[in-house]
mmCIF entry with sequence, helices, sheets and N, C-alpha, C, O atoms, coordinates in Angstrom:
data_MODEL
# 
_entry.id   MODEL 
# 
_entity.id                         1 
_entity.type                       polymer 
_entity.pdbx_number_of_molecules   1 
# 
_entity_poly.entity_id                      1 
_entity_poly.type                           'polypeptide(L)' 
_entity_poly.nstd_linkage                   no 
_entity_poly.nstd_monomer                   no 
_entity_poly.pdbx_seq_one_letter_code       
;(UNK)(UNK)(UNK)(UNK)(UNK)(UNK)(UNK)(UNK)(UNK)(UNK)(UNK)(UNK)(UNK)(UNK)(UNK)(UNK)
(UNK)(UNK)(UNK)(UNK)(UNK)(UNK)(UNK)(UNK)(UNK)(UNK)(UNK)(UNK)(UNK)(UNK)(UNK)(UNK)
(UNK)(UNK)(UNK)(UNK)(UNK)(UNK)(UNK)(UNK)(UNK)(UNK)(UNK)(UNK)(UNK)(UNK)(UNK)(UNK)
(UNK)(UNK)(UNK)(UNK)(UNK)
;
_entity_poly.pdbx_seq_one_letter_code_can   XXXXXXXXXXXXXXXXXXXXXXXXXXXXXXXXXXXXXXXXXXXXXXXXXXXXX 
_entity_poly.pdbx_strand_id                 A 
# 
loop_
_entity_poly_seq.entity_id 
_entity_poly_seq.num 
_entity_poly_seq.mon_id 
_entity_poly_seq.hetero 
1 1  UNK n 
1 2  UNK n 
1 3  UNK n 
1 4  UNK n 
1 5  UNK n 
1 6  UNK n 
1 7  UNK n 
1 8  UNK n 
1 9  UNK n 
1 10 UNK n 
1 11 UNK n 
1 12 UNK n 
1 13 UNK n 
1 14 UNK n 
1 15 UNK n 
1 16 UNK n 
1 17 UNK n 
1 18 UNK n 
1 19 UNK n 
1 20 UNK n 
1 21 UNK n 
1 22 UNK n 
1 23 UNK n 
1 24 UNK n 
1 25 UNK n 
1 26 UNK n 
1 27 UNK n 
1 28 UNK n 
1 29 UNK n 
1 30 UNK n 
1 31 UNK n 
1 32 UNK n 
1 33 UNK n 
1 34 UNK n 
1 35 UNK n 
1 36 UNK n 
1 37 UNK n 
1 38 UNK n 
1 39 UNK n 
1 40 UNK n 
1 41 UNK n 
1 42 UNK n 
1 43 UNK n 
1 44 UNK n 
1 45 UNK n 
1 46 UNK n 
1 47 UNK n 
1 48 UNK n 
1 49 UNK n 
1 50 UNK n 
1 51 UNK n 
1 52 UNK n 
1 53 UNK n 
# 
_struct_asym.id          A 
_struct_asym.entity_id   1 
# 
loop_
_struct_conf.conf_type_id 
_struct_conf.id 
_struct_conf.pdbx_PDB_helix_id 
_struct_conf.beg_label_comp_id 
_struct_conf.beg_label_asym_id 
_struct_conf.beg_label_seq_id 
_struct_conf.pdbx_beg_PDB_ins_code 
_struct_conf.end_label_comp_id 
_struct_conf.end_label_asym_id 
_struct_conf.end_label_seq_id 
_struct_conf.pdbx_end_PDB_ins_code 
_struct_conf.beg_auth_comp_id 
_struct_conf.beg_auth_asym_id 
_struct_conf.beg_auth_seq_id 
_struct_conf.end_auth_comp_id 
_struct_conf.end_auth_asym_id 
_struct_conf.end_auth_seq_id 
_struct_conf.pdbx_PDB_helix_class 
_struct_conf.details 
_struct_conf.pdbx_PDB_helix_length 
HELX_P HELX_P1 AA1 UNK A 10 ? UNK A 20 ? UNK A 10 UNK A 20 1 ? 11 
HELX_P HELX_P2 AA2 UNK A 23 ? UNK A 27 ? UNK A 23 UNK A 27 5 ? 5  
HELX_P HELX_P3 AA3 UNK A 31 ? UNK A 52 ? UNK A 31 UNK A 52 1 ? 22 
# 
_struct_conf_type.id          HELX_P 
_struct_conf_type.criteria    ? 
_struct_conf_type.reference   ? 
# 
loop_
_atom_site.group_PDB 
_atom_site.id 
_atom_site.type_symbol 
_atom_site.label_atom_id 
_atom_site.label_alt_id 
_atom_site.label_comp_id 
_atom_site.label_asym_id 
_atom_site.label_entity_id 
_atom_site.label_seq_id 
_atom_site.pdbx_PDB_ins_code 
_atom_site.Cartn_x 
_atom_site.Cartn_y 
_atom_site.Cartn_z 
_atom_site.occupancy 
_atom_site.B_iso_or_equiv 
_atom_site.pdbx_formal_charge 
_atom_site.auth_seq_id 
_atom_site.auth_comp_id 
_atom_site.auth_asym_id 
_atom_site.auth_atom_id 
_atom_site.pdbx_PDB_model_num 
ATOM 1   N N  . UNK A 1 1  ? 66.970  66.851 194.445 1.00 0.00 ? 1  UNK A N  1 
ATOM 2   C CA . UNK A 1 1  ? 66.069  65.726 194.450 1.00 0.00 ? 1  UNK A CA 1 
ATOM 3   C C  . UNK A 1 1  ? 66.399  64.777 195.588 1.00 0.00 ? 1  UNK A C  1 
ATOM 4   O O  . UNK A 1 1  ? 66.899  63.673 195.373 1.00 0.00 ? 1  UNK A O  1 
ATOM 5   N N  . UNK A 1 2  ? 66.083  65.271 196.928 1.00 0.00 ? 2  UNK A N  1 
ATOM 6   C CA . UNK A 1 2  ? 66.764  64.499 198.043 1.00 0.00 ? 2  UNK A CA 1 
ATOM 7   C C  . UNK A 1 2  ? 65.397  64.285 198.538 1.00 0.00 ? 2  UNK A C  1 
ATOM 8   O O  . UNK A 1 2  ? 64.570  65.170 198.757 1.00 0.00 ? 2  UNK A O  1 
ATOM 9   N N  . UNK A 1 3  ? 65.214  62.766 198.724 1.00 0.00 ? 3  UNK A N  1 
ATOM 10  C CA . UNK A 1 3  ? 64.287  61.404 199.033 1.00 0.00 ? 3  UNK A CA 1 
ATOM 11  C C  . UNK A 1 3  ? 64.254  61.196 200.548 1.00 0.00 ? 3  UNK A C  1 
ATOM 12  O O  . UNK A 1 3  ? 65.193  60.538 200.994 1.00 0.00 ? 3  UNK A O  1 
ATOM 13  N N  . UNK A 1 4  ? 63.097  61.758 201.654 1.00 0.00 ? 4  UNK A N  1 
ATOM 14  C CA . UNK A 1 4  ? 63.573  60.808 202.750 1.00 0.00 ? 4  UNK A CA 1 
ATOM 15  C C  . UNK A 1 4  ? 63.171  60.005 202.677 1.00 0.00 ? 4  UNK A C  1 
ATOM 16  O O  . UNK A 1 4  ? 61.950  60.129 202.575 1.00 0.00 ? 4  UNK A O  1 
ATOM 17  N N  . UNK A 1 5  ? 63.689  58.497 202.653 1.00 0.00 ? 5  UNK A N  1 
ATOM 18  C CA . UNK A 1 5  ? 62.554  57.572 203.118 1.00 0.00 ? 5  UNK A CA 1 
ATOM 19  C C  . UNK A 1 5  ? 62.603  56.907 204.206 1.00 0.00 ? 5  UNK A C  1 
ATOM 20  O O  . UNK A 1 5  ? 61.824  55.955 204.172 1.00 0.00 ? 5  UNK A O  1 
ATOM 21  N N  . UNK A 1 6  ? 63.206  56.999 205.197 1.00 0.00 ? 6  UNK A N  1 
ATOM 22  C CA . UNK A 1 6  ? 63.183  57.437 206.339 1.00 0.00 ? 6  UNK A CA 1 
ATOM 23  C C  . UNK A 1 6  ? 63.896  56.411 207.152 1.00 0.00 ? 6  UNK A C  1 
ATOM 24  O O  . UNK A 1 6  ? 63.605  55.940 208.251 1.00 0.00 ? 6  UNK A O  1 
ATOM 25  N N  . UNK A 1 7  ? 65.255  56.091 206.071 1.00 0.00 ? 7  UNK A N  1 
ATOM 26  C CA . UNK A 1 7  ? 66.174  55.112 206.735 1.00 0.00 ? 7  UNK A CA 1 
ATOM 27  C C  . UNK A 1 7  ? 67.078  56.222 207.166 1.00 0.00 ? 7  UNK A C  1 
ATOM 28  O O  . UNK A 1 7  ? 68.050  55.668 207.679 1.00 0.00 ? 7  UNK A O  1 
ATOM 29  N N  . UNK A 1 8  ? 67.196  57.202 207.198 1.00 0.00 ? 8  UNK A N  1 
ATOM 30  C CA . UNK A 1 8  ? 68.288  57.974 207.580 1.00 0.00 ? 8  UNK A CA 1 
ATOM 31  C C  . UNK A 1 8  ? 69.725  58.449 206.924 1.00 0.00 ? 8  UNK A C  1 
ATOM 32  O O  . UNK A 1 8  ? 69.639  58.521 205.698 1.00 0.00 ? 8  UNK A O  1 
ATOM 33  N N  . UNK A 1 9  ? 70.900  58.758 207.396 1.00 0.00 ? 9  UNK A N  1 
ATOM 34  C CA . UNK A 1 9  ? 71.690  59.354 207.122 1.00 0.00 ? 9  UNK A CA 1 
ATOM 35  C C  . UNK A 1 9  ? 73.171  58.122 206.580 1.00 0.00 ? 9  UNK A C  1 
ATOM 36  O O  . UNK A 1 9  ? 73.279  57.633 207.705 1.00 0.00 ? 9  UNK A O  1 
ATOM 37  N N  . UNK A 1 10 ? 73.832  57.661 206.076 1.00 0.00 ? 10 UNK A N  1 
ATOM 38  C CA . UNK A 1 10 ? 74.686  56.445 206.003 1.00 0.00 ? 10 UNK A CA 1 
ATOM 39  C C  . UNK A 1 10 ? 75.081  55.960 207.224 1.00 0.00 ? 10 UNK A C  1 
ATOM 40  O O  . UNK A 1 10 ? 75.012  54.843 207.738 1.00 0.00 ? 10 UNK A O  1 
ATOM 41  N N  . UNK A 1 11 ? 75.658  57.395 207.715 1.00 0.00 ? 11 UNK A N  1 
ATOM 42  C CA . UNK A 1 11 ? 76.216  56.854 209.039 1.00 0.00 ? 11 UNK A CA 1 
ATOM 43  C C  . UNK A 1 11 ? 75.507  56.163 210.010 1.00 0.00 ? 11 UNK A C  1 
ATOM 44  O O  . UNK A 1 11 ? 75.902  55.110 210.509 1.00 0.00 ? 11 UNK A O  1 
ATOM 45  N N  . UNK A 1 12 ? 74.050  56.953 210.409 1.00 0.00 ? 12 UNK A N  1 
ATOM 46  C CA . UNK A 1 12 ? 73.246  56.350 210.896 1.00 0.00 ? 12 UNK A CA 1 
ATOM 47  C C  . UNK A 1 12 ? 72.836  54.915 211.189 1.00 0.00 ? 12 UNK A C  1 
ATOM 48  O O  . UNK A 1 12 ? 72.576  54.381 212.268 1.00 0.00 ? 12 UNK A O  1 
ATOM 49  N N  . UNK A 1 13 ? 72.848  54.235 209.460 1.00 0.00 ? 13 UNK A N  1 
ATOM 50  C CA . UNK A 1 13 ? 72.860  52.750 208.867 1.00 0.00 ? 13 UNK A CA 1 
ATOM 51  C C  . UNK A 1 13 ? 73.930  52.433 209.274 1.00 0.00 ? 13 UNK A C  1 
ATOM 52  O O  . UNK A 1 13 ? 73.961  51.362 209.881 1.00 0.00 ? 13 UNK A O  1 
ATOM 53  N N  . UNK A 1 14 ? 75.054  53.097 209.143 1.00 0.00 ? 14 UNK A N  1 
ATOM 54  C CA . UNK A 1 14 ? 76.031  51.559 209.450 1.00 0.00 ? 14 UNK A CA 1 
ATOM 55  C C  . UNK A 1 14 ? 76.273  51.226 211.007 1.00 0.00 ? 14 UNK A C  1 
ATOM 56  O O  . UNK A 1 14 ? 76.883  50.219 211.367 1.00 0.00 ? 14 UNK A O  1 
ATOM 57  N N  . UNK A 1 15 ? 75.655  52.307 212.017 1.00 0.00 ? 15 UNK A N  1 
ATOM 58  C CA . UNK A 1 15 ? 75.534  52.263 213.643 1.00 0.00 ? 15 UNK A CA 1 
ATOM 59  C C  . UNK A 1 15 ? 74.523  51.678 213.417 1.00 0.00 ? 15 UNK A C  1 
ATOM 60  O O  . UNK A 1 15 ? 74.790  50.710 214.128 1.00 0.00 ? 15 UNK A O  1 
ATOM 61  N N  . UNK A 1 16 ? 73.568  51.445 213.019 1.00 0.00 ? 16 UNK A N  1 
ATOM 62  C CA . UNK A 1 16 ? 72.411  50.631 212.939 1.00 0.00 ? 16 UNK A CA 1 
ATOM 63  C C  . UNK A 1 16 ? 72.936  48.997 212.493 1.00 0.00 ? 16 UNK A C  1 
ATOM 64  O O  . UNK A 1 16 ? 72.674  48.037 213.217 1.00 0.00 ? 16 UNK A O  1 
ATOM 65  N N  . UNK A 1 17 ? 73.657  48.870 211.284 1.00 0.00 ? 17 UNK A N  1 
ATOM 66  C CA . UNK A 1 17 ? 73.990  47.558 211.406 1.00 0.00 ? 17 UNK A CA 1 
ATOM 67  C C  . UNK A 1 17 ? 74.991  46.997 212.018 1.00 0.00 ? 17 UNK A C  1 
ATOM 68  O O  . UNK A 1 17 ? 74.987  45.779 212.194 1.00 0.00 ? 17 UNK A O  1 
ATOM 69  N N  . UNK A 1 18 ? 76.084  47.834 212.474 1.00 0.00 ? 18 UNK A N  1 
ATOM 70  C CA . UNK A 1 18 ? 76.740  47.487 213.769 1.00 0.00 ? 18 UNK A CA 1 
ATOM 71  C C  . UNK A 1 18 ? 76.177  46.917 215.229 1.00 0.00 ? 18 UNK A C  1 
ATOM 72  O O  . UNK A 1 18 ? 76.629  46.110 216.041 1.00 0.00 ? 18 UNK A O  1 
ATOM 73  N N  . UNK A 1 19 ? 75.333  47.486 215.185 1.00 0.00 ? 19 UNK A N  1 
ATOM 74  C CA . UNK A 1 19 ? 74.891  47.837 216.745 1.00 0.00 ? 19 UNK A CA 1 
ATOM 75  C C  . UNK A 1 19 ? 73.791  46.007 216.650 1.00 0.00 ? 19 UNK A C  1 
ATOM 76  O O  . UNK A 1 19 ? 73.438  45.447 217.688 1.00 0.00 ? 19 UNK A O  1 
ATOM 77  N N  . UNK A 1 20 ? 73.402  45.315 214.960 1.00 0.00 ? 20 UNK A N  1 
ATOM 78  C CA . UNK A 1 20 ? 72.256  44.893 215.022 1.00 0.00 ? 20 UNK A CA 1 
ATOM 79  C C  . UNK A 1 20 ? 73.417  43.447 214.871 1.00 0.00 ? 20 UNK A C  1 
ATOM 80  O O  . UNK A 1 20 ? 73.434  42.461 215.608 1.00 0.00 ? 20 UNK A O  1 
ATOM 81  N N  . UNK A 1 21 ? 74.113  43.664 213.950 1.00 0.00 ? 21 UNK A N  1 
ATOM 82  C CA . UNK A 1 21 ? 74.407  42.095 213.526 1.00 0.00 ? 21 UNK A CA 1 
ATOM 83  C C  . UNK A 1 21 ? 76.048  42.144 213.663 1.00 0.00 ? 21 UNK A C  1 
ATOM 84  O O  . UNK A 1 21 ? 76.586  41.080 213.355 1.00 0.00 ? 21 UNK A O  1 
ATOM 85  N N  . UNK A 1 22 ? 76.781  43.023 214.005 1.00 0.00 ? 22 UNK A N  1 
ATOM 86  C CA . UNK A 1 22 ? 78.399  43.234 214.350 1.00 0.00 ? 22 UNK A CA 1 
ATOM 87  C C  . UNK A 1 22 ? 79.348  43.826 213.579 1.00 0.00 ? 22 UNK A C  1 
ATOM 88  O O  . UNK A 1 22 ? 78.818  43.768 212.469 1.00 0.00 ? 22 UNK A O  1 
ATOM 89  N N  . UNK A 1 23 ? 80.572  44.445 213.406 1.00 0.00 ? 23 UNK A N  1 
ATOM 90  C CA . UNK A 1 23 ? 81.200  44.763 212.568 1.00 0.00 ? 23 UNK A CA 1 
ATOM 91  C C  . UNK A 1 23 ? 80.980  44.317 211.159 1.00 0.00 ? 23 UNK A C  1 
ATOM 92  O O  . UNK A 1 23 ? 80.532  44.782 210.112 1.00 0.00 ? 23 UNK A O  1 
ATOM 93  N N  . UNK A 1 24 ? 81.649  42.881 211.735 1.00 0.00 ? 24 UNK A N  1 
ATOM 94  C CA . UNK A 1 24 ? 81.803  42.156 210.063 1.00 0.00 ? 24 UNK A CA 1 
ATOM 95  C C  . UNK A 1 24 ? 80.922  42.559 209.174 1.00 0.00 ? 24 UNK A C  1 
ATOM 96  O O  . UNK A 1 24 ? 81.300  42.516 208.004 1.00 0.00 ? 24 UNK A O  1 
ATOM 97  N N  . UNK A 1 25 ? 79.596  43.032 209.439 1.00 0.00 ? 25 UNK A N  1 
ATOM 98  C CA . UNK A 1 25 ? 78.556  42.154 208.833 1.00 0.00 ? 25 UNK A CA 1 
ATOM 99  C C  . UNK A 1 25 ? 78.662  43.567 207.207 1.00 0.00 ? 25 UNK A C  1 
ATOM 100 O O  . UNK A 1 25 ? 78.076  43.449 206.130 1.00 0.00 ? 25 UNK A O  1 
ATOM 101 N N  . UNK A 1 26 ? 79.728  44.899 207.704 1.00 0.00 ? 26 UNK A N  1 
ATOM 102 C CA . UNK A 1 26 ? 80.080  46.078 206.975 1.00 0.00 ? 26 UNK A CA 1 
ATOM 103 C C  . UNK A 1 26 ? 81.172  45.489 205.975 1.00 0.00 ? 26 UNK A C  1 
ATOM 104 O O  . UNK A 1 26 ? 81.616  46.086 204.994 1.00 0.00 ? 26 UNK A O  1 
ATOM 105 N N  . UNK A 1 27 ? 81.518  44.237 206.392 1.00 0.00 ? 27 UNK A N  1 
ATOM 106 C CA . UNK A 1 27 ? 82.173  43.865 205.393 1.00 0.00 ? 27 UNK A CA 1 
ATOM 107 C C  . UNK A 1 27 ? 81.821  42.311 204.585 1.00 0.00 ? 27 UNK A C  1 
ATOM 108 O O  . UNK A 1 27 ? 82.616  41.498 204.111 1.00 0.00 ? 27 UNK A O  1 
ATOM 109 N N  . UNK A 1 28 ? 80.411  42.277 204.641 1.00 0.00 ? 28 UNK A N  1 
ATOM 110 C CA . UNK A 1 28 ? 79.735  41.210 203.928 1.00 0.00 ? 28 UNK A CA 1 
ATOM 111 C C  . UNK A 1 28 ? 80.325  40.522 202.404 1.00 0.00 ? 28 UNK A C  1 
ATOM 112 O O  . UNK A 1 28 ? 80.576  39.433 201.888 1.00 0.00 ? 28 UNK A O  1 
ATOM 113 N N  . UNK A 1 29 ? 80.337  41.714 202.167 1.00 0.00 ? 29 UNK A N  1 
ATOM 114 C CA . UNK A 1 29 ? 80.126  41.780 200.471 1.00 0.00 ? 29 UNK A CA 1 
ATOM 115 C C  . UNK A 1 29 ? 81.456  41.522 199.471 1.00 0.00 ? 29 UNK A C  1 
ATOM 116 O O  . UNK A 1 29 ? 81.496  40.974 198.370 1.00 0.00 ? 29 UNK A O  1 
ATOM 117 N N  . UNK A 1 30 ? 82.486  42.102 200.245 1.00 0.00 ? 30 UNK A N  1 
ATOM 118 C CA . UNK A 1 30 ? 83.629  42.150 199.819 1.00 0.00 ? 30 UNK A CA 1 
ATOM 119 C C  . UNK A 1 30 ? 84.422  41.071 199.483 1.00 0.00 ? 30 UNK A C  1 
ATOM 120 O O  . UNK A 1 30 ? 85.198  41.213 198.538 1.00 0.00 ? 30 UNK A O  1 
ATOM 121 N N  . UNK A 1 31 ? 84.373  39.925 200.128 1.00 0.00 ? 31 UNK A N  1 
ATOM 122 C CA . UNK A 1 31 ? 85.020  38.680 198.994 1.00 0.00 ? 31 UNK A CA 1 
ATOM 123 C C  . UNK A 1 31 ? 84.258  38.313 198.061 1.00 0.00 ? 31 UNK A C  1 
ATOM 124 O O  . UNK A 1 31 ? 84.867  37.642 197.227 1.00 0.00 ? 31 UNK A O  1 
ATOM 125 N N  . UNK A 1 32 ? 83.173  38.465 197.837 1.00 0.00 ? 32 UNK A N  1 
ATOM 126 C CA . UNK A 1 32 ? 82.832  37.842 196.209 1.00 0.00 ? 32 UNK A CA 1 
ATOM 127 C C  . UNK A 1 32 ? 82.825  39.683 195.063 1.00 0.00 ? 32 UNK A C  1 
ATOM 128 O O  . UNK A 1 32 ? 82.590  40.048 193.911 1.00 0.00 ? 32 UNK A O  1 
ATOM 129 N N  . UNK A 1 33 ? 83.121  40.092 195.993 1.00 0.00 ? 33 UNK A N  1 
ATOM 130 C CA . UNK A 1 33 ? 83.529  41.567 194.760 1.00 0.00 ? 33 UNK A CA 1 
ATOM 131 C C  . UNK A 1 33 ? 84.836  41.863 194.722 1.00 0.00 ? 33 UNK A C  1 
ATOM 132 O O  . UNK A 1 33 ? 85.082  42.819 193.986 1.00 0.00 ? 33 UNK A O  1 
ATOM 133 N N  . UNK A 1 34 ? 85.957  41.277 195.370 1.00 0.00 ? 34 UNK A N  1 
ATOM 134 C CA . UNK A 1 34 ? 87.047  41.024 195.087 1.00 0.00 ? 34 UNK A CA 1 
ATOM 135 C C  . UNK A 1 34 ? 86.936  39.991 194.215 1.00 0.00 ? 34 UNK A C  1 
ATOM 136 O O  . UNK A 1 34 ? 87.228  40.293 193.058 1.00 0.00 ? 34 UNK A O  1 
ATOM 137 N N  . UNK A 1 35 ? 86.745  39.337 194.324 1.00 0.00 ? 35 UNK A N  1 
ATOM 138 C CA . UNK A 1 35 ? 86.964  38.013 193.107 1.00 0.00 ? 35 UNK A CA 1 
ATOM 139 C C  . UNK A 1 35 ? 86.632  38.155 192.046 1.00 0.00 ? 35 UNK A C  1 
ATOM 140 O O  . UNK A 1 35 ? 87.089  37.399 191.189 1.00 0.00 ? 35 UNK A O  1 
ATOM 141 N N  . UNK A 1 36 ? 85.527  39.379 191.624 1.00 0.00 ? 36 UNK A N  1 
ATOM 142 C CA . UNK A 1 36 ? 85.088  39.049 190.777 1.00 0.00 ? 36 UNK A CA 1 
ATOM 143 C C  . UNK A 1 36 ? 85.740  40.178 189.902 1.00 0.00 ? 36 UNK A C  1 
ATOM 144 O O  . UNK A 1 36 ? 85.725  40.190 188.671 1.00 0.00 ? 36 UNK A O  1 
ATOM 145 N N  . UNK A 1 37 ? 86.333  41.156 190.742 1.00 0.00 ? 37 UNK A N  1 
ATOM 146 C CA . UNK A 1 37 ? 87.440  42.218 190.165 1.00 0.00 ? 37 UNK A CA 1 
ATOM 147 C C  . UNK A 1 37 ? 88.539  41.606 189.902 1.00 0.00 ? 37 UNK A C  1 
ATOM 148 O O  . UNK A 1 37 ? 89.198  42.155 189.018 1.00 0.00 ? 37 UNK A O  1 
ATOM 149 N N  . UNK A 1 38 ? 89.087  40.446 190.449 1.00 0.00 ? 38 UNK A N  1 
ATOM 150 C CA . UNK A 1 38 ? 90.247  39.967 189.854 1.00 0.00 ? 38 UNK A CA 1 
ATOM 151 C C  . UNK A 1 38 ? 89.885  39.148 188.891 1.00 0.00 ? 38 UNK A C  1 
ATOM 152 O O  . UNK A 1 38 ? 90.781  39.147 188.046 1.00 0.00 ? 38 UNK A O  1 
ATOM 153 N N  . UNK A 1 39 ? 89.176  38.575 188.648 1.00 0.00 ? 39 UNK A N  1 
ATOM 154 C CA . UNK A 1 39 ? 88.654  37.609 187.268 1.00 0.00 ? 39 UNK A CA 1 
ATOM 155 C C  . UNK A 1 39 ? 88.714  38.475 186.243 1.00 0.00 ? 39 UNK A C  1 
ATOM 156 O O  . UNK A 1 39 ? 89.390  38.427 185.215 1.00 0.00 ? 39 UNK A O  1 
ATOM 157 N N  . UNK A 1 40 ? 87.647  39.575 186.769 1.00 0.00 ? 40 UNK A N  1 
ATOM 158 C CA . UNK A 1 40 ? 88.162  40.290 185.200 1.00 0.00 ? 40 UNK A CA 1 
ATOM 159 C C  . UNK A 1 40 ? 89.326  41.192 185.038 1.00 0.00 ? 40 UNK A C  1 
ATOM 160 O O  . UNK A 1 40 ? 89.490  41.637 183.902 1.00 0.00 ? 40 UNK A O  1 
ATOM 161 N N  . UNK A 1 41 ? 90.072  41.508 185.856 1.00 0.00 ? 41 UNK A N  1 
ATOM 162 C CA . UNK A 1 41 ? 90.937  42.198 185.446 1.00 0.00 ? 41 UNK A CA 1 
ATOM 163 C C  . UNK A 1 41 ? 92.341  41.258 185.038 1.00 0.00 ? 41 UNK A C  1 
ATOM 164 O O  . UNK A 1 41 ? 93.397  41.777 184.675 1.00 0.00 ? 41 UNK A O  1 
ATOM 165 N N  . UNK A 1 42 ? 92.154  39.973 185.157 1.00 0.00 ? 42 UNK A N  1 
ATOM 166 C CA . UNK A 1 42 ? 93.170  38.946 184.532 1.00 0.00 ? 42 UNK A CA 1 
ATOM 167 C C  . UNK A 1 42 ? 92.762  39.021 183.342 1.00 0.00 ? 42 UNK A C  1 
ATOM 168 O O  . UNK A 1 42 ? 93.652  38.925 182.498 1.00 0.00 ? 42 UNK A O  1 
ATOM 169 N N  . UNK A 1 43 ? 91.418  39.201 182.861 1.00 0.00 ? 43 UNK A N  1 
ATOM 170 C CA . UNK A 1 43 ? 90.714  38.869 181.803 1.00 0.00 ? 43 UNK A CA 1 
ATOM 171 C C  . UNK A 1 43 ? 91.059  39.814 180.791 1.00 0.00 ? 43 UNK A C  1 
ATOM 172 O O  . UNK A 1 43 ? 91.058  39.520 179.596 1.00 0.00 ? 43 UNK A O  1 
ATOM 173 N N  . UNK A 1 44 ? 91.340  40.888 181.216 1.00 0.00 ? 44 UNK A N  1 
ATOM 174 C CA . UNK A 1 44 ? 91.692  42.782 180.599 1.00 0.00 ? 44 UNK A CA 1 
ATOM 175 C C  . UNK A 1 44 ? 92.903  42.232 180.182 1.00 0.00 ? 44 UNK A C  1 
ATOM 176 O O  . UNK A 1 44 ? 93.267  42.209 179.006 1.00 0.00 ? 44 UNK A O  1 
ATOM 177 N N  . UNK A 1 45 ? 93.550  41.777 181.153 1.00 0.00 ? 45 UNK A N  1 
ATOM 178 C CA . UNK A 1 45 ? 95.264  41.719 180.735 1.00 0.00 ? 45 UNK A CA 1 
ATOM 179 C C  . UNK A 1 45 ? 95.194  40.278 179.895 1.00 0.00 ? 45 UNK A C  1 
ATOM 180 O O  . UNK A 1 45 ? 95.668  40.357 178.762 1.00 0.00 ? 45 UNK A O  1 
ATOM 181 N N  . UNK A 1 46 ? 94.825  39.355 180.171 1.00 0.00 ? 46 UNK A N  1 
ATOM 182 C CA . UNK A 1 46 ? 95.228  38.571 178.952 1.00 0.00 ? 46 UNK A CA 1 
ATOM 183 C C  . UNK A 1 46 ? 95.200  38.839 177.410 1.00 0.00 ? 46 UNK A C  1 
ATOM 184 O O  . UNK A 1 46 ? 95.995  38.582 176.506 1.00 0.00 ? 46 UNK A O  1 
ATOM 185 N N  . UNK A 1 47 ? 93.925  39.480 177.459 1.00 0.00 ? 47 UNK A N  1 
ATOM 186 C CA . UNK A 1 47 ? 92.950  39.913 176.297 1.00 0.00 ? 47 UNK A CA 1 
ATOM 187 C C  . UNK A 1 47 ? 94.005  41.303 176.083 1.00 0.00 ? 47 UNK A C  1 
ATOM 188 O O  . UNK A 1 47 ? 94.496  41.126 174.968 1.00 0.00 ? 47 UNK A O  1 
ATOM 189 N N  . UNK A 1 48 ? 94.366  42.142 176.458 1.00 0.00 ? 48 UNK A N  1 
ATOM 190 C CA . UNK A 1 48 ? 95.374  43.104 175.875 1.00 0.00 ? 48 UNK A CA 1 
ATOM 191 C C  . UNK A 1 48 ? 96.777  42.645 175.757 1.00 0.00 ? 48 UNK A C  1 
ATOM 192 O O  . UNK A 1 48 ? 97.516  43.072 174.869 1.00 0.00 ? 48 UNK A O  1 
ATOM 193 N N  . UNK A 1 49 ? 97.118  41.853 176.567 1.00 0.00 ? 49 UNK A N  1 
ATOM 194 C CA . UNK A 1 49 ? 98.622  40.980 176.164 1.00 0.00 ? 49 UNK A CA 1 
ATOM 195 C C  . UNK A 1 49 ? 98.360  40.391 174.556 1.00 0.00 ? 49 UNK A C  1 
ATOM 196 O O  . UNK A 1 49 ? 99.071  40.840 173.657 1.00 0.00 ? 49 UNK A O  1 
ATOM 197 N N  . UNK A 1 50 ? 97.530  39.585 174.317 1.00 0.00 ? 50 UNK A N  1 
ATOM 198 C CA . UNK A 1 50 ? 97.112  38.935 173.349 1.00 0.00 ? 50 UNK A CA 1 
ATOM 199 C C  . UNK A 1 50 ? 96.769  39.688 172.120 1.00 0.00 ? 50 UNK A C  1 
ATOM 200 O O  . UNK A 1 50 ? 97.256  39.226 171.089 1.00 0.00 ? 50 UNK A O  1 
ATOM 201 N N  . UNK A 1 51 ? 96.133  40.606 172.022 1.00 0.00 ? 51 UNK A N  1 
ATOM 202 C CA . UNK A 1 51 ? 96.003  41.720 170.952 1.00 0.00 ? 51 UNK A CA 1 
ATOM 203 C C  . UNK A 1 51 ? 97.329  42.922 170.531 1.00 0.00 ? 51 UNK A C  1 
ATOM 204 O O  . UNK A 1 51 ? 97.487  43.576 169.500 1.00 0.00 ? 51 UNK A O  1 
ATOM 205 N N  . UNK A 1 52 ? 98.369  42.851 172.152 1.00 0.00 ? 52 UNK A N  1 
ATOM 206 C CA . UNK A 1 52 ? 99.642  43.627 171.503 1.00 0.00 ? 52 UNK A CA 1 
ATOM 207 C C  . UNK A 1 52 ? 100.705 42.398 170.286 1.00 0.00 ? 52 UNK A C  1 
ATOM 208 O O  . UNK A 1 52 ? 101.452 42.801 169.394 1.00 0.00 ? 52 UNK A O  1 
ATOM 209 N N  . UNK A 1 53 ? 100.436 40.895 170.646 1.00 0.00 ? 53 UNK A N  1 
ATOM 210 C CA . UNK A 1 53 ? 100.933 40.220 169.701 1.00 0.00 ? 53 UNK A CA 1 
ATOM 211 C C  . UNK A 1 53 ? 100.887 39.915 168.091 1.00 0.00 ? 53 UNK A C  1 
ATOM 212 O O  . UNK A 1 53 ? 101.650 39.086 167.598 1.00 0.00 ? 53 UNK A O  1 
# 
């Protein structure tokens, strides 16, 4: 079930958004999805610290 819709191949895209708006821009996303992996994974461990008591 393979879709073209005629953005192309990944690689393609990320020479495409390199080439359009700069490196960084491949790493947009990543501080608010770090953060939000450490929120909850403090959240895992409190909440299982708290239930081994």
């Amino acid at each position: 079930m393979n879709s073209n819709d005629g953005r192309g191949s990944a690689f393609k895209l990320m020479k495409q958004i390199v080439s359009e708006e700069g490196l960084k821009a491949l790493w947009k996303g990543v501080g608010p999805a770090m953060t939000r992996a450490a929120a909850l994974t403090a959240s895992q461990l409190a909440t299982y610290d708290e239930s081994k008591q």
